[in-house]
N, C-alpha and C positions, 0 to 999 in steps of 0.2 A: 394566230389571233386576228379576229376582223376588224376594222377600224373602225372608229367610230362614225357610224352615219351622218352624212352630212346637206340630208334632204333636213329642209327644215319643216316645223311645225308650228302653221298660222295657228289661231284661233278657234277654226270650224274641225282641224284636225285631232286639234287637244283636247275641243267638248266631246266631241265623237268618240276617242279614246275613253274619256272619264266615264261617259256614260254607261258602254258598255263594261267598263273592268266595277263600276257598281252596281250593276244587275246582276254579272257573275258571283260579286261578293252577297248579292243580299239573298241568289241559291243558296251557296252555303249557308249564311245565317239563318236563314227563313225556317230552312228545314229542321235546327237543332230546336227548334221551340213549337214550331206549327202540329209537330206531333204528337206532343203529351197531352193534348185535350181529347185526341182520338184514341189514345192505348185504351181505355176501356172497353169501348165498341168493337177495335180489333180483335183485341184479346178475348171475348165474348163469341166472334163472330167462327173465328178461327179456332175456338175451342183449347184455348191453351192461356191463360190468365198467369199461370205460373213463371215462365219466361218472358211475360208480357215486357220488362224493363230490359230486357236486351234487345227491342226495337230499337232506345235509345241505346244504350251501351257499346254497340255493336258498330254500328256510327262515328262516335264518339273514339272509339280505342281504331278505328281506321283510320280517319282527319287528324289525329292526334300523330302517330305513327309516320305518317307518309308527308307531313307539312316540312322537314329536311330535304327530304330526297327532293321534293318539287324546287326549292330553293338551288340545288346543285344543278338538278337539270337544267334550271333556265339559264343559269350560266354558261353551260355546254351548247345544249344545242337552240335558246333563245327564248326570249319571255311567249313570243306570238303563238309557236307552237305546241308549247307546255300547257300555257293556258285552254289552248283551243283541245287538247286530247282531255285535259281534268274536264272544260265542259262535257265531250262528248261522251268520259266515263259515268260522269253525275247525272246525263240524260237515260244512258241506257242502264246506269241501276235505277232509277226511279222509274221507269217501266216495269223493271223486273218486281219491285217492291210493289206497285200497282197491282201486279199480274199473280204477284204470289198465293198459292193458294192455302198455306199453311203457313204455320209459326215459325217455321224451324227457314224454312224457304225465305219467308219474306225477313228474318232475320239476317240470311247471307246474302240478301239482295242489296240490305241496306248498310255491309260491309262495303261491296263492293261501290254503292255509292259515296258513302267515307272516301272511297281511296282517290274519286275523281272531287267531291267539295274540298278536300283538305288542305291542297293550295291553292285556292280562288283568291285566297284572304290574302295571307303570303304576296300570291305571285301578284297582286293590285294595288299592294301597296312600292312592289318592286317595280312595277311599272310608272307608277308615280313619281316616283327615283326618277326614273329614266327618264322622262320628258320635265322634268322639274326642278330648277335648279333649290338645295338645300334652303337658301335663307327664303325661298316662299312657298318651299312645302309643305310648310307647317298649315301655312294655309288649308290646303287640301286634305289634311286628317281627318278634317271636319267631318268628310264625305261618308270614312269610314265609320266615325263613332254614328254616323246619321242610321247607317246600315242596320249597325246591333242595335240599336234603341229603336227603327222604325222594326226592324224584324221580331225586336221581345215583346212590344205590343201589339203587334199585327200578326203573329203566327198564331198565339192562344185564341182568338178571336176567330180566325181563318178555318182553324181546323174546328174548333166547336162547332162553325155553322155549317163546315161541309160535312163535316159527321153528321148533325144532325137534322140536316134536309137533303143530302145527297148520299152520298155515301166514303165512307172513310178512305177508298183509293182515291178520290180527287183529290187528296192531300199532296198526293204526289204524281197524278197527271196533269196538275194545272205547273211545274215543271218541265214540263215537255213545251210548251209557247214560250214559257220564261228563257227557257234553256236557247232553243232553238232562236229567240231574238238577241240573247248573249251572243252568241255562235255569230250572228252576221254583222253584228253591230260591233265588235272586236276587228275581226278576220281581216276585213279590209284596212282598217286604220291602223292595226298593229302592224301593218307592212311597213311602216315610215318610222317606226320608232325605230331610234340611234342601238349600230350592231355592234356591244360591246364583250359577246362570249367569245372565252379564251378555249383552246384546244384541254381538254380537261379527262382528266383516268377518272372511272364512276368506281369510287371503294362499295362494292359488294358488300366483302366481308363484313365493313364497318354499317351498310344498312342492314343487314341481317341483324347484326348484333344490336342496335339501338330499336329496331321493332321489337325483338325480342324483349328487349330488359322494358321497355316504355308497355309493352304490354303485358308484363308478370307484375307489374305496378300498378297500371292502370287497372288493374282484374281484382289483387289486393282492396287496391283503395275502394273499388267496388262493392265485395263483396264484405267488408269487414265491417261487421257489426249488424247488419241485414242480414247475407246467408250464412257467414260463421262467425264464431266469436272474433274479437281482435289479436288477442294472443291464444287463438287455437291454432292448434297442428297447421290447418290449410292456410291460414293469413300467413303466418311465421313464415311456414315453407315455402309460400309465392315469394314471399319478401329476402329471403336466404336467395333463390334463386335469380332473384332481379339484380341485388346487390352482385352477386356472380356475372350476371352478363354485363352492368355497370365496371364495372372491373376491367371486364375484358376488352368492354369498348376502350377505357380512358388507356389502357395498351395498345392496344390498335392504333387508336388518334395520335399516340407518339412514336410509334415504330413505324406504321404505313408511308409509303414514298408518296401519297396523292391524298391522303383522308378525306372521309366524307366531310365532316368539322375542320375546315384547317386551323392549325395549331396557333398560328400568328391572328385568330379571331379569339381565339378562346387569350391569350395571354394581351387582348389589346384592351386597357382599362375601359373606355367608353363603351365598348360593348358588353362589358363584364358588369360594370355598373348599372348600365343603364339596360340588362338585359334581365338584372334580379330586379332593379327597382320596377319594371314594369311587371315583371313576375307575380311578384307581391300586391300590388296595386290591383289586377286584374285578377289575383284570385282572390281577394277580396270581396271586389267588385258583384262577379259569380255567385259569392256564396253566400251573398247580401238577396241578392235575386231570387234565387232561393230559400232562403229563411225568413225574412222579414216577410213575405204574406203568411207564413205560419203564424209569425210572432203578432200580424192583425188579426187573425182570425182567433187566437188561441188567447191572446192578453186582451187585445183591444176590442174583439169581439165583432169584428167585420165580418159582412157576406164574404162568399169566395168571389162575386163578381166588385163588391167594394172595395174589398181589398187589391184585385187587378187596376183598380182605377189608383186607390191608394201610391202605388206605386209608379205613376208615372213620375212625381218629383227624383226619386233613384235612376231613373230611366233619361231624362227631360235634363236634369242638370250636367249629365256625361256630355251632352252632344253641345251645352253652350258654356262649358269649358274648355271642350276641345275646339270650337270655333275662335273665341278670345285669345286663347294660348297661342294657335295658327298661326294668330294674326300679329299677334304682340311678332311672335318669332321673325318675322320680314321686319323688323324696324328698330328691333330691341338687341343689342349687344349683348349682355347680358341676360339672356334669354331663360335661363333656369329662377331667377326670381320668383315669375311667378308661379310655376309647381311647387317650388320648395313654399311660400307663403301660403296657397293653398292646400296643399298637405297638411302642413303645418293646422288650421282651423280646421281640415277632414277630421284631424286624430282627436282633435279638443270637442268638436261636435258629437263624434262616435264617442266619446268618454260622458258626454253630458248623457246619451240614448242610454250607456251603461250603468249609469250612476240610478236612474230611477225609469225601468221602461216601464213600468205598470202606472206610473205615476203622472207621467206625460200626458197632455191631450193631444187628440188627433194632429189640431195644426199645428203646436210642436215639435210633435215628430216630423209631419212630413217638410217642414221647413229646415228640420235637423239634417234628414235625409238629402233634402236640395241642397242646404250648406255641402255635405260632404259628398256627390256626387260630384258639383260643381267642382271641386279641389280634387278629384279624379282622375275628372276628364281633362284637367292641366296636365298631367303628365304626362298622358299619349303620346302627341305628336309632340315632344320635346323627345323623348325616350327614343320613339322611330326615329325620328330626323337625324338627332344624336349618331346613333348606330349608323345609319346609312352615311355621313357624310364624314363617318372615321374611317370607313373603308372604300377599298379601289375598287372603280367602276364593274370591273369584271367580278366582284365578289358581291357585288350586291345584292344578289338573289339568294347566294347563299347566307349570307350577314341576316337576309328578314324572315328569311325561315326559320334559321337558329332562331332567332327571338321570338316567333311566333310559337315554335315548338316549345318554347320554353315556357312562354306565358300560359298556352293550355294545360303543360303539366304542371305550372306554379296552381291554376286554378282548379284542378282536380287534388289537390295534396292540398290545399285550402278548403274545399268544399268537405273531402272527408276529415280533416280538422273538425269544422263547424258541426259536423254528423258526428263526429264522436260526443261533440259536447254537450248536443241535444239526446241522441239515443243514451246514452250513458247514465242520464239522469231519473229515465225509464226501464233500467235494466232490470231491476227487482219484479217488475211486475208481473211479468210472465206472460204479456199479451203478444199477439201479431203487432210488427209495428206495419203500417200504414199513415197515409197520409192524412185520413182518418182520426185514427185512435192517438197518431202523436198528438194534435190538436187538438183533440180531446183534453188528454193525459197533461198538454202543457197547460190547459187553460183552470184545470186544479191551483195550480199552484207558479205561471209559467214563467214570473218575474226574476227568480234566481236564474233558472235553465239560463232565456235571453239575455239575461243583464252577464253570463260570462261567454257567450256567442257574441256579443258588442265587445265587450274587453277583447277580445282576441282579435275579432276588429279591429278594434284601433292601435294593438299590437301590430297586426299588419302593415296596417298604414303608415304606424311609423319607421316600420323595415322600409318600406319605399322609399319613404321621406329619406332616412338615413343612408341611401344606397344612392339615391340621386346626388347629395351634397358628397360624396366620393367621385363623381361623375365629373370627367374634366369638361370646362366648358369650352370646347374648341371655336374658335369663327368659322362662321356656315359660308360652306366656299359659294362663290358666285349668283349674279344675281340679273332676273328678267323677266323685268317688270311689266313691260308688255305683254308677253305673253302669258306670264302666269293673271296677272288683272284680268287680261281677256279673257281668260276659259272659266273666271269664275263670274264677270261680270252680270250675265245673265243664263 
């Protein structure tokens, strides 16, 4: 095992560091959102409309998949060089995706770009860890929630206008400058971050098995209710067989002499806790992003471009939640108060949206929706920190991958929640559903559909709620102040 490094790290070290591990993150982000305003064009251009949402899909079931494995590796062989191959994978599939000439092509292009964004996230937050001592990391969360909110508004805008004054591959060669300034602006400074991987067995068998079962699930949750029925033949049998290799995994994870998962993360309450309460929170979060401009355009009767504006309060309150919460966390002993308080008015706000969504006026809602983002974004960087400072230095890469990994599949099994609740209500009709005709079809009648997509909402929210207050509150080991003030001072 190598000892902890014992170069230290000024000021101009730690911003240098930040900087770079949030252009890496906001790769990854950037890309799950910048594309959906161009699937039309692609799909149009390429001749294939039909597969067109396995652009997304295909992405999505790669990042999701491989965000474990990146966590064990950096624990083996070290955060600097994990990081710096995911960038290098994420550059040369977004070439490939650029370059592809067909559907089917630019579809496995943008696998293999999955496999290198999927620990960006992960591995930045794990980096964080490591130059950060726990009671002022909370601080630094901020960075991340900045990421997803700057990337969910700036991708759909990004790609509209390179669609439609350049051409739909600049979605993914303006990538290649982003990539390649991640790549230098890392490379050097991660040299100095403290060397705490342990000599480590990589379980194979245990990632084969969790790709597997995360991807006869995530295929499921896909397709059900769009291309097959829910309880048809194919949903059933993906789901028969996932639970199969689930199975097989939670045997593996207790017989293997090295598992991918170690055992003593899975049975340590703070991680257990605070890795469903983020679960739950963030597939919420997700599925709110996605429905709620339905719910303006279908009930309330917004443009598609008013409705994108509509939702920066959803967007806007995540990131000066998670800045206060940071900050509370470096001074506050008791540091769970304030998520558990704001939860607490997320679930009672989401129940006022449910009680009468058609009934609400605009600044209603979107003051509902600030109330309940804002009591979201508490919970982040308490959940991470949480996690990271219940486990030993050498497992921390893999302690933020499990919970990374967790939280994307909490918010794919919550999105398709929220899709059952909405397709469900339009199942008689016997139309195509699209993005289209649902908002059509809700805006008949769309107060019942929304007003039980908010109940379950706020269902969610209160799983969070309820999983955080089982969450022991440990004290945040160690503290420095100086250098965590400095790197964020300016």
């Amino acid at each position: 095992m190598h000892a902890p490094s014992t170069t230290a790290l000024d000021h101009k070290d730690i911003r240098k560091i930040i900087i770079g591990i949030v252009m890496a993150m906001f790769l990854a982000a950037l890309e799950q959102t910048i594309v959906a305003t161009a699937l039309p064009s692609i799909g149009r251009e390429l001749g294939d409309v039909e597969h067109m949402s396995w652009v997304v899909t295909a992405y999505l079931l790669a990042a999701t998949t491989v965000t474990p494995l990146y966590g064990k590796l950096s624990d083996i062989y070290g955060r600097r060089i994990t990081l710096l191959v995911g960038i290098a994978i994420f550059i040369v599939g977004s070439i490939a995706c650029a370059l592809a000439p067909t559907m089917l092509l630019l579809i496995a292009a943008r696998g293999l770009q999955g496999l290198g964004g999927g620990g960006l996230i992960a591995l930045a937050q794990t980096i964080i860890a490591d130059i950060i001592p726990p009671r002022e990391r909370g601080r630094y969360q901020v960075y991340i929630a900045g990421v997803f909110v700057a990337s969910s508004l700036a991708g759909p805008v990004l790609g509209g206008l390179a669609t439609e004054h350049m051409h739909w591959s600049v979605i993914f060669w303006i990538n290649l400058p982003l990539g390649l300034w991640a790549y230098a602006s890392t490379s050097k400074a991660l040299r100095k971050l403290p060397r705490r991987e342990k000599k480590h067995k990589l379980d194979i068998p245990g990632a084969l098995l969790i790709t597997a079962a995360t991807l006869t699930l995530l295929l499921a949750l896909s397709w059900g209710g769009i291309r097959f029925p829910w309880f048809g033949p194919e949903i059933m049998g993906m789901a028969v067989v996932s639970l199969a290799f689930w199975l097989l995994l939670a045997r593996r994870l207790s017989t293997a002499e090295e598992p991918l998962i170690p055992t003593e993360l899975l049975r340590n309450p703070v991680v257990r806790w605070g890795t469903l309460s983020a679960c739950f929170g963030m597939g919420t979060f997700i599925g709110l992003t996605i429905y709620v401009p339905i719910y303006f355009e279908a009930v309330l009767h917004l443009s598609a471009s008013d409705s994108g504006l509509a939702l920066i309060p959803l967007m806007f309150g995540t990131v000066v939640g998670a800045t206060i919460s940071g900050r509370v966390m470096a001074n506050m002993t008791h540091y769970k108060r304030l998520p558990v308080a704001g939860l607490s008015v997320a679930v009672l706000a989401t129940g006022v949206l449910a009680y009468d969504p058609r009934g609400l006026s605009l600044p209603a809602v979107e003051a509902l929706l600030g109330v309940l983002s804002l009591g979201f974004g508490m919970l982040l960087p308490v959940t991470t920190v949480s996690i990271q400072n219940a486990v030993a230095p050498h497992q921390l890469g893999t302690a933020t991958g499990m919970a990374n990994f967790f939280r994307q599949l909490g918010g794919a099994l919550v999105v398709a929640a929220f899709g059952a609740i909405v397709l469900n209500a339009f199942a008689d009709t016997g139309e195509i559903v699209t993005f289209e005709t649902l908002a059509r079809l809700a805006g008949r009648d769309g107060s019942p559909v929304f007003s039980r997509v908010f109940w379950a909402a706020a269902a969610c929210l209160a799983m969070a709620l309820f999983f955080i207050l089982l969450m022991e509150e440990k004290p945040l080991a160690g503290r420095s102040k100086r250098a965590a003030e400095g790197a964020i001072a300016d």
